[in-house]
N, C-alpha and C positions, 0 to 999 in steps of 0.2 A: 425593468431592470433584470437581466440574466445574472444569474451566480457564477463562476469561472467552476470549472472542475476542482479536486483536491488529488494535489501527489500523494498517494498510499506505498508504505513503506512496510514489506514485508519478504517473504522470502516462496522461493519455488522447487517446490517439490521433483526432485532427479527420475522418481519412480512415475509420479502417474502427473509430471506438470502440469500441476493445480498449482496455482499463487496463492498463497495465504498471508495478508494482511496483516499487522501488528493488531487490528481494530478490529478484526474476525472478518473481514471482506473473505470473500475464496471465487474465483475465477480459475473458470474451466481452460483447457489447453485451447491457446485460438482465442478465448475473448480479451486477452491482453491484446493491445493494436503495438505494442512499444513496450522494451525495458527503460525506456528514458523517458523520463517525464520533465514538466516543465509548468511553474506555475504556485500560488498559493500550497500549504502541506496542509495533510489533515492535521486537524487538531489531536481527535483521539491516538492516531498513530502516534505524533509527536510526542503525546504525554506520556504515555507507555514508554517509549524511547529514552526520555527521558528519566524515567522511573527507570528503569532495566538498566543501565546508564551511572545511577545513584547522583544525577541531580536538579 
């Protein structure tokens, strides 16, 4: 049984495009393949989100 990937939900830096994650992921410029994603969401990211959010 394979696990599907998770959509991480986070923002990209203008200066030196790094992606940094709600959930501390950080991807270098070039290891993102896509701004679109598709599929189950991270959890952590979600929760965060939802905390930031207020619910």
């Amino acid at each position: 049984m394979s696990s599907k990937p998770f959509v991480h939900r986070g923002s990209k830096s203008w200066w030196s495009g790094k992606v940094t994650t709600l959930c501390g992921l950080v991807f270098e410029p070039g290891e993102a393949k896509s701004s679109w994603f598709t599929g189950p969401a991270c959890p952590a990211c979600e929760a965060i989100r939802q905390a930031k959010n207020g619910k």
